[in-house]
Each structure stands twice: as C-alpha cells, then as structure tokens.
N, C-alpha and C positions, 0 to 999 in steps of 0.2 A: 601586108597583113599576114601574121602568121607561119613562116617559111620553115622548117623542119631543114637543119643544118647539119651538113656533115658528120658533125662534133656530137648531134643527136640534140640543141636546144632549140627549143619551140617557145615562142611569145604569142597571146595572142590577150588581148586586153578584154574585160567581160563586154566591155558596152559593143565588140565585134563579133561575139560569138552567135547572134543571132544569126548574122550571114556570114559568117565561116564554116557554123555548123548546117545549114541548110542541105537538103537533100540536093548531092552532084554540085558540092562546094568543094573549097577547100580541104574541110573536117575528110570527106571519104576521098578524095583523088590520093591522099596521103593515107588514109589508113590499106584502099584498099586496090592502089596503084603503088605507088614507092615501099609500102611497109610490106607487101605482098612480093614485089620484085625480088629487094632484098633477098625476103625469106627463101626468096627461088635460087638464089644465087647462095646464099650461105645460112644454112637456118639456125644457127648458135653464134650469128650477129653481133656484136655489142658496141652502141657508139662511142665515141672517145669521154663522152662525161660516165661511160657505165651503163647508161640508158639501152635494154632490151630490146626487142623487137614487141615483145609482149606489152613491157612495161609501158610505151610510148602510144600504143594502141588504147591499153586501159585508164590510160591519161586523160588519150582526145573525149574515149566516148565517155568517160564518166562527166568531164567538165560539158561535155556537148549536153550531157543531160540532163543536169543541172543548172547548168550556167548561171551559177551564182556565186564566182569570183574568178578570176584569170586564168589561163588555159597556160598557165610555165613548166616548161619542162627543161631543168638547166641542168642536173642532176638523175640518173638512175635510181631505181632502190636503195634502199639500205643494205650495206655487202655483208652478204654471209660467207662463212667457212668455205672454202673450195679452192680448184684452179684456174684462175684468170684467162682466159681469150686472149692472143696478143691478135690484138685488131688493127692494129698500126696499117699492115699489109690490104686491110679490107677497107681503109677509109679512103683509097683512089679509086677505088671502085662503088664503093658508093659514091662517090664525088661527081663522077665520067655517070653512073644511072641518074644521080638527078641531075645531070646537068640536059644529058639527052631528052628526059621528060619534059623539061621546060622548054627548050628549044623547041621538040617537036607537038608540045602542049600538050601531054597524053593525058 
C-alpha cells in the first residue's frame, strides 16, 4: 500500500486512505520521516517525475483530508519558467535513505 518511489510516484487507492492516512501510518512516516530526511540532505530536492519535496507533501495531506478520490502522485506540478535541478545524482541517494528506513523501519 502506498510506497513513495524514488522516481517520486505514489499510489494509494481511496478505499485505503482511511488507514494510510491514520495518525503514525503510512501518510506521516513519509511526510514526516523520508520527506523530512531528504530535505536534510538536499532541500531543492526534485524527483525524477519533477515532483518537489513540497509538492509531494501537499499531495498526501490534501488527499488525507479529503479523501475523496486516490492519493496518485505520478507527476510533479505543472513546470514553470526556470532552471531545472539535475537530480539524476540525488536519486541514489534517496534510493540507499529509503531503503535504510525500511530495513531499519523508522
């Protein structure tokens, strides 16, 4: 249920969001374990779909608080003007942080 992937895509189906979102579920070990870590390590982040640190945050809690259709995040924002992150280099390392957290179950 729900795994937040390297790549920055998150599924999570509405009829599971009552217990993904629950307090010391899923919803927060990720917002505010792995999205927190990240941010400790690189705070202008961006996953390989484009997806923020921010954006990926404002996902979970908006669909947690609603939850009144699928919790998908396959995609970032819509791109504005600027210059791109190469993140290529940051996606082993998020890979090796979440892989740590699962192993050690933080």
């Amino acid at each position: 249920m729900g795994i937040l992937t390297p790549k920055g895509n998150l599924s999570v189906s509405q009829q599971n969001l009552v217990q993904y979102c629950a307090p010391g579920n899923c919803s927060d070990q990720i917002r505010f374990t792995v999205l927190n870590c990240i941010l400790l390590v690189h705070d202008k982040f961006v996953f390989a779909n484009n997806a923020t640190i921010q954006y990926v945050n404002d996902t979970i809690t908006t669909r947690c608080a609603k939850q009144d259709q699928d919790l998908i995040i396959a995609s970032g924002p819509p791109k504005n003007s600027g210059i791109k992150v190469n993140q290529k280099t940051y996606v082993s390392v998020v890979s090796a942080l979440l892989v740590f957290l699962a192993i050690f179950n933080m």
